[in-house]
N, CA, C and O atoms as a GROMACS GRO file, in nm:
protein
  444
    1UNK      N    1  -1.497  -2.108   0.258
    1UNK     CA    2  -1.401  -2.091   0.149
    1UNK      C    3  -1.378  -1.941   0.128
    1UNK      O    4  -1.474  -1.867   0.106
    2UNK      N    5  -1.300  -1.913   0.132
    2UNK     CA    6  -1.234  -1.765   0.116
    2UNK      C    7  -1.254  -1.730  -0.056
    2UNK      O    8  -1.243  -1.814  -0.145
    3UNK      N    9  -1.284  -1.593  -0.073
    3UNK     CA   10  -1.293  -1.561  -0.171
    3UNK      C   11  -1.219  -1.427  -0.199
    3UNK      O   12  -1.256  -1.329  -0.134
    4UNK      N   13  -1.090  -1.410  -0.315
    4UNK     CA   14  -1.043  -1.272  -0.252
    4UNK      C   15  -0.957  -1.195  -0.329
    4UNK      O   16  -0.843  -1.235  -0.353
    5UNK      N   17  -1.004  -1.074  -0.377
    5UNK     CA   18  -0.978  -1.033  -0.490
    5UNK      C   19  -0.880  -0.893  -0.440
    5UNK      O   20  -0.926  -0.789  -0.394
    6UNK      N   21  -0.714  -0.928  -0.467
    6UNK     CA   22  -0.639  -0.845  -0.443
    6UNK      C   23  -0.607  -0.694  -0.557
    6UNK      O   24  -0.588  -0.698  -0.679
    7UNK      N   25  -0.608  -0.594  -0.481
    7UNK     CA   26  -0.582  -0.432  -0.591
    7UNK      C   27  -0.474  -0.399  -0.606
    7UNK      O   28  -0.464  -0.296  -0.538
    8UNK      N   29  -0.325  -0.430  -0.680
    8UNK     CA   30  -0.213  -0.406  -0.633
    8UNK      C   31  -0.191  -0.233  -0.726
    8UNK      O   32  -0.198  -0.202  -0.845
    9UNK      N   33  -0.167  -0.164  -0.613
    9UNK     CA   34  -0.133  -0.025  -0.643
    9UNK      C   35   0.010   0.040  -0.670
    9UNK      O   36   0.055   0.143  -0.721
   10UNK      N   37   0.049  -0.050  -0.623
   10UNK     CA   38   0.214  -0.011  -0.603
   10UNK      C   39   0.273  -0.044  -0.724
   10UNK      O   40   0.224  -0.135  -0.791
   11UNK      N   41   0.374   0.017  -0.765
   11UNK     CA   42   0.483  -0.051  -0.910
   11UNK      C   43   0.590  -0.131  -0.799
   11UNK      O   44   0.677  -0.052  -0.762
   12UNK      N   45   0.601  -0.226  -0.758
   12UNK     CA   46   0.688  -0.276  -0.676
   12UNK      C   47   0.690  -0.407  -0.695
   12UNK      O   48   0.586  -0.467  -0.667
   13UNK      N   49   0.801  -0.480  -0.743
   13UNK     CA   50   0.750  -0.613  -0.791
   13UNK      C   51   0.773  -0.703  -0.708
   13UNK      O   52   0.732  -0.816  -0.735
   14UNK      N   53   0.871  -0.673  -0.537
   14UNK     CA   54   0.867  -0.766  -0.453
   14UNK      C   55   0.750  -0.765  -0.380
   14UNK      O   56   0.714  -0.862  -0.313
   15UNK      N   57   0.668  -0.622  -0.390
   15UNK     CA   58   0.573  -0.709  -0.244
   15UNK      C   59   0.467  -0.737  -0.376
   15UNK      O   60   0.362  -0.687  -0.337
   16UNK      N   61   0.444  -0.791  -0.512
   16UNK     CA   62   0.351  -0.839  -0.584
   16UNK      C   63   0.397  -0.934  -0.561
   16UNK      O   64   0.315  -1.004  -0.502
   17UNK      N   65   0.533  -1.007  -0.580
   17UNK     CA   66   0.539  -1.121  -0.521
   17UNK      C   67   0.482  -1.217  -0.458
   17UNK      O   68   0.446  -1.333  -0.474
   18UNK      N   69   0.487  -1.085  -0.335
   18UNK     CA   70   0.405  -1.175  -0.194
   18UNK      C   71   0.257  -1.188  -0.232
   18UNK      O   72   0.200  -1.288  -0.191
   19UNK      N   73   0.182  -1.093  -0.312
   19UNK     CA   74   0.098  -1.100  -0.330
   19UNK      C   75   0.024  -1.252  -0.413
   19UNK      O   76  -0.061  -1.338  -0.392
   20UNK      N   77   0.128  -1.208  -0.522
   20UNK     CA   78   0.073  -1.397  -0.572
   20UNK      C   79   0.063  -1.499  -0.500
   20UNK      O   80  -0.029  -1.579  -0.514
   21UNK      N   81   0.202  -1.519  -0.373
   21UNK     CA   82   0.231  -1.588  -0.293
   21UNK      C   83   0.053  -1.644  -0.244
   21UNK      O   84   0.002  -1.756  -0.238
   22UNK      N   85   0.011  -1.540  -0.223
   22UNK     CA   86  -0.055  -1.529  -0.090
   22UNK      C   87  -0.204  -1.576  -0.200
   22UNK      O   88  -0.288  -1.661  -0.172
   23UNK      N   89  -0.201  -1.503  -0.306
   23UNK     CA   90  -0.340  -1.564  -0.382
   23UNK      C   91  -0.316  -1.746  -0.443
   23UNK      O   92  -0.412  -1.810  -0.487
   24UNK      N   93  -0.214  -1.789  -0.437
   24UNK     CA   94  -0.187  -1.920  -0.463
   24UNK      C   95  -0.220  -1.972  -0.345
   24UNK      O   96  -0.311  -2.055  -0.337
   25UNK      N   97  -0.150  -1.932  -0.237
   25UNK     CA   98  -0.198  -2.017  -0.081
   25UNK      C   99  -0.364  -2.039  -0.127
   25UNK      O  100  -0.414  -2.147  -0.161
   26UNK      N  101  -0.427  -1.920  -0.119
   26UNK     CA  102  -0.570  -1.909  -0.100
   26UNK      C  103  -0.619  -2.052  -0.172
   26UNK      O  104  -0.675  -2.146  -0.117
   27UNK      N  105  -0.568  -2.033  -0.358
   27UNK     CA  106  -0.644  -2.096  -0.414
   27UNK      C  107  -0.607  -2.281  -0.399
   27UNK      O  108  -0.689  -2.372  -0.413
   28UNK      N  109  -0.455  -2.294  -0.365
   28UNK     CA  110  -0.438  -2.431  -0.357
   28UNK      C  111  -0.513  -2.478  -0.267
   28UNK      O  112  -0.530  -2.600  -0.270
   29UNK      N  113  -0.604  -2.375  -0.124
   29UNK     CA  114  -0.665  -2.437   0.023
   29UNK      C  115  -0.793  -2.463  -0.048
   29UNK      O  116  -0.862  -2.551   0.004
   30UNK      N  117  -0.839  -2.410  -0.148
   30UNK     CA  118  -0.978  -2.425  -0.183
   30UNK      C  119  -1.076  -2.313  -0.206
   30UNK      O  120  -1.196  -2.324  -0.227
   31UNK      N  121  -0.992  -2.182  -0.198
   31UNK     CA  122  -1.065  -2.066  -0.212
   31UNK      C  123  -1.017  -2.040  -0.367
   31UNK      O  124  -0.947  -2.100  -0.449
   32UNK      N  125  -1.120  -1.871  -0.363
   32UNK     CA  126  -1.052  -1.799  -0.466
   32UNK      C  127  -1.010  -1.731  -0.500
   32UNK      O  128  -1.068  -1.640  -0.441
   33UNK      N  129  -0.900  -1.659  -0.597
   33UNK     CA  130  -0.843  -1.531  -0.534
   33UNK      C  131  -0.812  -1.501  -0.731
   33UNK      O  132  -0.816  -1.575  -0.829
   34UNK      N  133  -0.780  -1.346  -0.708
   34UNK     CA  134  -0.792  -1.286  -0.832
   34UNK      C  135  -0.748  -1.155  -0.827
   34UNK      O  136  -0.812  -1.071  -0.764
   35UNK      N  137  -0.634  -1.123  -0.893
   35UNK     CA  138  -0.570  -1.018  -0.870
   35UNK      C  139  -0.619  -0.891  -0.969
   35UNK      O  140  -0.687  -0.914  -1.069
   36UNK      N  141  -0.587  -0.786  -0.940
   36UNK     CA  142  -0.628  -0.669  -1.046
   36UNK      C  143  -0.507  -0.520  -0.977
   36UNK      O  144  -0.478  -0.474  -0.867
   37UNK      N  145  -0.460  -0.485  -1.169
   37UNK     CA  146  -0.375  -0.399  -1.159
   37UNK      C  147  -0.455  -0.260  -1.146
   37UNK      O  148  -0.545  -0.229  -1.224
   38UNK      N  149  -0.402  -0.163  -1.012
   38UNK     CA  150  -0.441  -0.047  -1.075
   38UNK      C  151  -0.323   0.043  -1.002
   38UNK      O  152  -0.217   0.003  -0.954
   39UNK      N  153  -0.378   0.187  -1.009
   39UNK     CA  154  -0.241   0.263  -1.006
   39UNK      C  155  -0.121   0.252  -1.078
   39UNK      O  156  -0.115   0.199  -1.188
   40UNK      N  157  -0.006   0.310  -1.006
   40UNK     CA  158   0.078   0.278  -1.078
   40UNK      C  159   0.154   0.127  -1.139
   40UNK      O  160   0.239   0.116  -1.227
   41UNK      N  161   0.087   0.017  -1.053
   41UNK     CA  162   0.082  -0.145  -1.053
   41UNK      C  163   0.074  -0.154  -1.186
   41UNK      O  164   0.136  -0.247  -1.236
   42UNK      N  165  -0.006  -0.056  -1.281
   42UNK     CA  166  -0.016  -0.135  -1.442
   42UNK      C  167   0.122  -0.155  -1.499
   42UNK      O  168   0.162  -0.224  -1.592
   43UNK      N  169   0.189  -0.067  -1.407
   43UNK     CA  170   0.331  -0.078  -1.510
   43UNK      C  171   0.411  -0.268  -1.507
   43UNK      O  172   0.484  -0.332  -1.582
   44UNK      N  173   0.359  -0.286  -1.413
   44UNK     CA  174   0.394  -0.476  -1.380
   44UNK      C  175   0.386  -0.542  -1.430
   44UNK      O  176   0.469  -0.633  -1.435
   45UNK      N  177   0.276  -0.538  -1.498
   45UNK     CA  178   0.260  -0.705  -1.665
   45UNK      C  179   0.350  -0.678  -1.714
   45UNK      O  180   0.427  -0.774  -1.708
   46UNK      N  181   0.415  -0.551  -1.794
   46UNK     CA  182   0.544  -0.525  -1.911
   46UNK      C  183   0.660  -0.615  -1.808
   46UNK      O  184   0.730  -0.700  -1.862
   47UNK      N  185   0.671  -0.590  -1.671
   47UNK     CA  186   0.841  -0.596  -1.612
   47UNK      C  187   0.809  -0.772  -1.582
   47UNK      O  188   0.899  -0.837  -1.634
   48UNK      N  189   0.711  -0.854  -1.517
   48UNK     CA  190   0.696  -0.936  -1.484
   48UNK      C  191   0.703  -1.052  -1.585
   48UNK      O  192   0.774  -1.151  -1.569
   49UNK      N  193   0.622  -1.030  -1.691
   49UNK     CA  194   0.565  -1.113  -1.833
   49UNK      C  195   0.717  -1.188  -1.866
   49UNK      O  196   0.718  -1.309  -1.892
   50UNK      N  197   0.829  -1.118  -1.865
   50UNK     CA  198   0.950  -1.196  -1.887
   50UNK      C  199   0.971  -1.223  -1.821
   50UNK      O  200   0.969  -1.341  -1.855
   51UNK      N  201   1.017  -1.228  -1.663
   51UNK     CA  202   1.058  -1.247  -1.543
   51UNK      C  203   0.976  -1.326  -1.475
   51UNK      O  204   1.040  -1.432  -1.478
   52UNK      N  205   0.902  -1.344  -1.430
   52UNK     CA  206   0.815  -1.418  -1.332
   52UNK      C  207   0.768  -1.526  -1.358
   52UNK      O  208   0.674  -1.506  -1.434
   53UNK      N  209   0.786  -1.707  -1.325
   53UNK     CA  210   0.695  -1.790  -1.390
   53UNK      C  211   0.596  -1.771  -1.299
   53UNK      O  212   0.491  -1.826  -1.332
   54UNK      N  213   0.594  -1.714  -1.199
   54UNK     CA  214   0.461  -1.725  -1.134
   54UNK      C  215   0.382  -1.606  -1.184
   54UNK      O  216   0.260  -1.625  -1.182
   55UNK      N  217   0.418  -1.498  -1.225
   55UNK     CA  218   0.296  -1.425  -1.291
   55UNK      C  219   0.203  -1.510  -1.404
   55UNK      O  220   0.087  -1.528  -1.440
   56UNK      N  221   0.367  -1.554  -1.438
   56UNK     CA  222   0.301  -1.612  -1.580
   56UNK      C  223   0.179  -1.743  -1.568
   56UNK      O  224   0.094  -1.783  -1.648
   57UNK      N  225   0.219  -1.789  -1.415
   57UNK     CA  226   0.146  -1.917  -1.451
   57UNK      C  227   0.008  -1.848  -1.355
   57UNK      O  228  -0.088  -1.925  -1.347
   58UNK      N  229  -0.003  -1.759  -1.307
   58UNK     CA  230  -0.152  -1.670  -1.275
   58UNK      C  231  -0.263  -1.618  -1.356
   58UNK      O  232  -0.385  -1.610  -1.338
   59UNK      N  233  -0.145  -1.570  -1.497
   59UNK     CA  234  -0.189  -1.522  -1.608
   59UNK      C  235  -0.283  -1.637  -1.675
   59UNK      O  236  -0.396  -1.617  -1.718
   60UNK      N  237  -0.202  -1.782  -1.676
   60UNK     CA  238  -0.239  -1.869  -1.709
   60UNK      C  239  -0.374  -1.902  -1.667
   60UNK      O  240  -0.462  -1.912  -1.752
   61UNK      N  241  -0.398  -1.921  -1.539
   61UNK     CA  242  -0.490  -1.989  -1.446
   61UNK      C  243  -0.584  -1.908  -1.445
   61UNK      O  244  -0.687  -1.959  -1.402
   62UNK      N  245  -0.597  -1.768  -1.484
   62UNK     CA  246  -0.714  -1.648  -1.518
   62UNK      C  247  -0.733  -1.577  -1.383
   62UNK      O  248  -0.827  -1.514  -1.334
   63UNK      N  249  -0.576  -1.618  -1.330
   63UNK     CA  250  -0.640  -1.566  -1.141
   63UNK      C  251  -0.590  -1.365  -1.168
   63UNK      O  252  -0.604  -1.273  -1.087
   64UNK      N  253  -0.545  -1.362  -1.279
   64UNK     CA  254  -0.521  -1.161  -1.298
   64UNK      C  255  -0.630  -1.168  -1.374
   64UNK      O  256  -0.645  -1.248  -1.467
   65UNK      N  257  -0.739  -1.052  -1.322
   65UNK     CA  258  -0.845  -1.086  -1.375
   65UNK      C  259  -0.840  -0.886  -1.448
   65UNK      O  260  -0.945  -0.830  -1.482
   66UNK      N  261  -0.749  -0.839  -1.454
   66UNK     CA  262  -0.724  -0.761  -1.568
   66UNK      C  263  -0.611  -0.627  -1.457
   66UNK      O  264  -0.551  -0.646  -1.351
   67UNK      N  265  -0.625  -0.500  -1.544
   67UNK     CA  266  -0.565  -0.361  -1.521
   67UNK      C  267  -0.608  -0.289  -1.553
   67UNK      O  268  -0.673  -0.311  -1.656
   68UNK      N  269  -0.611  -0.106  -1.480
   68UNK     CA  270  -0.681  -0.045  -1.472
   68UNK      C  271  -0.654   0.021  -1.628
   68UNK      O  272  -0.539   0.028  -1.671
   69UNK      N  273  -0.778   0.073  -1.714
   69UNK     CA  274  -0.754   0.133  -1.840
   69UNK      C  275  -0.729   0.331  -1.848
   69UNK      O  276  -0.675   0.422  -1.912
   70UNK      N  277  -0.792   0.308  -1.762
   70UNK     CA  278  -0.742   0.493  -1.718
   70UNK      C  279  -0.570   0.487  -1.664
   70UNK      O  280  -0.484   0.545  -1.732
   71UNK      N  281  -0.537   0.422  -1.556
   71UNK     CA  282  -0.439   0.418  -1.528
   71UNK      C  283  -0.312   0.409  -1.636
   71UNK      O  284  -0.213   0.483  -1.637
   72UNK      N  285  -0.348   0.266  -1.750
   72UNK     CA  286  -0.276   0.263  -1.843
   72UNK      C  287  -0.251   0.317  -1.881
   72UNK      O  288  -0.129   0.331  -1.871
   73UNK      N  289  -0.321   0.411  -1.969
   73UNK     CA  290  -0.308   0.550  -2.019
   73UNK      C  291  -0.227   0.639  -1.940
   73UNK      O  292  -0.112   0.659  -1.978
   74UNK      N  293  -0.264   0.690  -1.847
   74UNK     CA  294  -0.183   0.776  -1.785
   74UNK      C  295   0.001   0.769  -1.743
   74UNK      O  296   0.097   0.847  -1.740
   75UNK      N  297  -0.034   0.599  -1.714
   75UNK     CA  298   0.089   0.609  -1.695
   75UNK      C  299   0.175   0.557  -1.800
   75UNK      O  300   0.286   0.516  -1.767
   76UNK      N  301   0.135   0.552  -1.937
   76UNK     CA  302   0.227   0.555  -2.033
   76UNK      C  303   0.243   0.403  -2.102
   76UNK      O  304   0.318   0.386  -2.198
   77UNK      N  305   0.165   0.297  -2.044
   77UNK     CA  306   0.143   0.158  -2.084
   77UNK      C  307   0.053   0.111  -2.169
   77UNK      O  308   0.078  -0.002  -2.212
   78UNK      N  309  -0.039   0.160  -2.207
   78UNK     CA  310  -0.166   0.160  -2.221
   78UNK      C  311  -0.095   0.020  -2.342
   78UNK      O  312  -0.097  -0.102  -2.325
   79UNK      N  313  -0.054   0.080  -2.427
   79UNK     CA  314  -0.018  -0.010  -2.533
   79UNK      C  315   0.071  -0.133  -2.552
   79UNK      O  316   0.064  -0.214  -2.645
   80UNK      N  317   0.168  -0.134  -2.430
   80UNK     CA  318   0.226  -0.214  -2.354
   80UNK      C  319   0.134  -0.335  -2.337
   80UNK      O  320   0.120  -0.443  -2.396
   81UNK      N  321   0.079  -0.278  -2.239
   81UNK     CA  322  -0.033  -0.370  -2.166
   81UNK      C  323  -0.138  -0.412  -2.296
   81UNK      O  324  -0.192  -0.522  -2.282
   82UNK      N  325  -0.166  -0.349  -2.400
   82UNK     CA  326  -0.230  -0.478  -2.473
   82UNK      C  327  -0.202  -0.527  -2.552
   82UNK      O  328  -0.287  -0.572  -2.630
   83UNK      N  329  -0.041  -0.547  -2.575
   83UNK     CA  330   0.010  -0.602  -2.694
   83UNK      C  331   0.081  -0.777  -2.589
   83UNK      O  332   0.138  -0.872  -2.642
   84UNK      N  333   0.051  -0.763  -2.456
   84UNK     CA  334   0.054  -0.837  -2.324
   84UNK      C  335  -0.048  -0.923  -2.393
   84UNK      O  336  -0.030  -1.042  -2.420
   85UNK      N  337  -0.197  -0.830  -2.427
   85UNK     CA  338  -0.380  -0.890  -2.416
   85UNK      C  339  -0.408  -0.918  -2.315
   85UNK      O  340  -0.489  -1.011  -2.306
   86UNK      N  341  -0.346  -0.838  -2.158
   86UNK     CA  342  -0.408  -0.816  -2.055
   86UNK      C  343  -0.587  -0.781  -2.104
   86UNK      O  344  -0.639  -0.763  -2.214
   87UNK      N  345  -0.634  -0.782  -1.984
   87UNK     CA  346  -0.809  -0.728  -1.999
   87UNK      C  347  -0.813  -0.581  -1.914
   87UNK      O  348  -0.801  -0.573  -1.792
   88UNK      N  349  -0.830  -0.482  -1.993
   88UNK     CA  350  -0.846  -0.375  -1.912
   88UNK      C  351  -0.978  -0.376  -1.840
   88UNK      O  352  -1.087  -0.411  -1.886
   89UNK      N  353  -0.954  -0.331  -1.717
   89UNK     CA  354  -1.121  -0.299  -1.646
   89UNK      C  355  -1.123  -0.125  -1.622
   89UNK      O  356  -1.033  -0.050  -1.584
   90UNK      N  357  -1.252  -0.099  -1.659
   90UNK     CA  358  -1.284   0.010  -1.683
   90UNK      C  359  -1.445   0.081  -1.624
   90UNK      O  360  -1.495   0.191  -1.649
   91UNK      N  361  -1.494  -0.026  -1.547
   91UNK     CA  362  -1.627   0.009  -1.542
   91UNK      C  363  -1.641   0.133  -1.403
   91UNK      O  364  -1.755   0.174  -1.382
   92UNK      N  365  -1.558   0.174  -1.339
   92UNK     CA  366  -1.544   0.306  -1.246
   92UNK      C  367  -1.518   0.392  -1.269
   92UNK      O  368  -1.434   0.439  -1.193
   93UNK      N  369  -1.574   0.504  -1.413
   93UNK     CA  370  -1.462   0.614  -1.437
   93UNK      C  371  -1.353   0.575  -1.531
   93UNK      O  372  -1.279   0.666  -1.568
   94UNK      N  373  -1.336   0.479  -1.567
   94UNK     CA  374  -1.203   0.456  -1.648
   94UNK      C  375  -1.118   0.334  -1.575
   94UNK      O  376  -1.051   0.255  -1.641
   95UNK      N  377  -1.131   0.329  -1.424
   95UNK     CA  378  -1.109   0.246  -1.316
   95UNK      C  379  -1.204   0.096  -1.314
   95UNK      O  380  -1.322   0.082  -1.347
   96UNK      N  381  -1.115   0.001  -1.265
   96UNK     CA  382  -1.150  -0.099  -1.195
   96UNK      C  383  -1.271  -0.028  -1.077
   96UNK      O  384  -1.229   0.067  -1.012
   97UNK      N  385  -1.386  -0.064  -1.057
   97UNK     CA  386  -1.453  -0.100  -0.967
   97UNK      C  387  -1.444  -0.188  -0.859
   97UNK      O  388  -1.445  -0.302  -0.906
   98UNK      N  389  -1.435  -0.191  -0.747
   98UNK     CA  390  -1.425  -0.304  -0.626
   98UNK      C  391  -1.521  -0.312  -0.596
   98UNK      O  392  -1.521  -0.406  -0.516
   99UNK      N  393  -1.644  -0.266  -0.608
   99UNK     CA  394  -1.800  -0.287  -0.579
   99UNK      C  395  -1.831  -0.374  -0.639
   99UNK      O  396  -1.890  -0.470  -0.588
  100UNK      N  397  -1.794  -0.367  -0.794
  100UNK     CA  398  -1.782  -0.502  -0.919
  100UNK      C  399  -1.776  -0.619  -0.837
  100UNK      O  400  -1.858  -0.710  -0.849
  101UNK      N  401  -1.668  -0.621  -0.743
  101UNK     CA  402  -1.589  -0.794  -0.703
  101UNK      C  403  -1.667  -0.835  -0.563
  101UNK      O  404  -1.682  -0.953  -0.530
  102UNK      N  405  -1.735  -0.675  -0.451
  102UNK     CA  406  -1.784  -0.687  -0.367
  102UNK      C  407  -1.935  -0.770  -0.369
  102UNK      O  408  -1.998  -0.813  -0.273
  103UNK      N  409  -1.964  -0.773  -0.489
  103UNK     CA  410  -2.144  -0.804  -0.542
  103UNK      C  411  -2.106  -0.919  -0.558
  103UNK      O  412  -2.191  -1.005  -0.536
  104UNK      N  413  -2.006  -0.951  -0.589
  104UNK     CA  414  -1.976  -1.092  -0.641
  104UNK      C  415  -1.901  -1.205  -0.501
  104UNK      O  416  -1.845  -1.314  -0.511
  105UNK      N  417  -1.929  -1.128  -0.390
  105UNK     CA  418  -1.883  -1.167  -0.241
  105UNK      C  419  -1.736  -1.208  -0.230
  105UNK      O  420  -1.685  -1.303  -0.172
  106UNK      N  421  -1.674  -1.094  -0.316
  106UNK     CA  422  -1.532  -1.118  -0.243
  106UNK      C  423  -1.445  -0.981  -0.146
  106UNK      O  424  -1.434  -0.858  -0.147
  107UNK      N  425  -1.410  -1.068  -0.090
  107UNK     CA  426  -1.317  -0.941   0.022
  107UNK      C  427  -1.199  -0.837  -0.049
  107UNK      O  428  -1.116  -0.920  -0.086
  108UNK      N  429  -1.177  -0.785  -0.064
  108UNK     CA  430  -1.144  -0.684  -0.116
  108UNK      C  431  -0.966  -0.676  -0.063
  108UNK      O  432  -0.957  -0.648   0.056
  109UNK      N  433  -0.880  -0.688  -0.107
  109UNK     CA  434  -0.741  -0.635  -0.038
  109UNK      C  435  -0.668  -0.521  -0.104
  109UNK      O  436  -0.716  -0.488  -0.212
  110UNK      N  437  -0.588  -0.470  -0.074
  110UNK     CA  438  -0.528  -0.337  -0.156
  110UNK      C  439  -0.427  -0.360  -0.076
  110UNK      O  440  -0.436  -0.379   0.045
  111UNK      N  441  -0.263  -0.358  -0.186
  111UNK     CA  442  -0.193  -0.358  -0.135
  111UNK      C  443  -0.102  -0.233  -0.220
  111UNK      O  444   0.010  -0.200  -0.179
   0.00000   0.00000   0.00000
């Protein structure tokens, strides 16, 4: 069973797209998958949250398992993103950790 926790870095909302795409495949086969915003990507919950039923129904399913809180800040969301009640992750510096998700035996993707 695949286990697999995607980093989307990019502000780009077609290849997040693919990205959900690809964490739904995972989870409908029987794996698990779990996305996390960092970089400039935090800006995506604000543009998606109206637009996307598939963010929305990820959001739902707990498969975005948060966004970076340093990042937020920086890039001008911070407050955006928790009036969303996204979960900021913060345990690297201000950053999401991937060592966090690695202990927890999942493969790591960055897109």
């Amino acid at each position: 069973m695949s286990k697999v926790v995607f980093f989307a870095f990019r502000n780009h909302a077609m290849c997040f797209q693919h990205l959900l795409l690809n964490a739904f495949d995972i989870i409908e086969k029987g794996g698990e998958a779990k996305i996390v915003f960092e970089g400039e990507a935090v800006k995506l919950p604000v543009e998606l949250e109206s637009k996307n039923p598939m963010y929305k129904k990820a959001v739902e399913q707990g498969v975005i398992a948060g966004v970076c809180e340093a990042c937020s800040k920086a890039m001008g969301v911070y407050e955006q993103n928790k009036e969303l009640g996204v979960t900021f992750l913060s345990s690297l510096s201000g950053h999401p950790a991937m060592e966090d998700y690695l202990a927890e035996g999942y493969q790591v993707i960055t897109l």
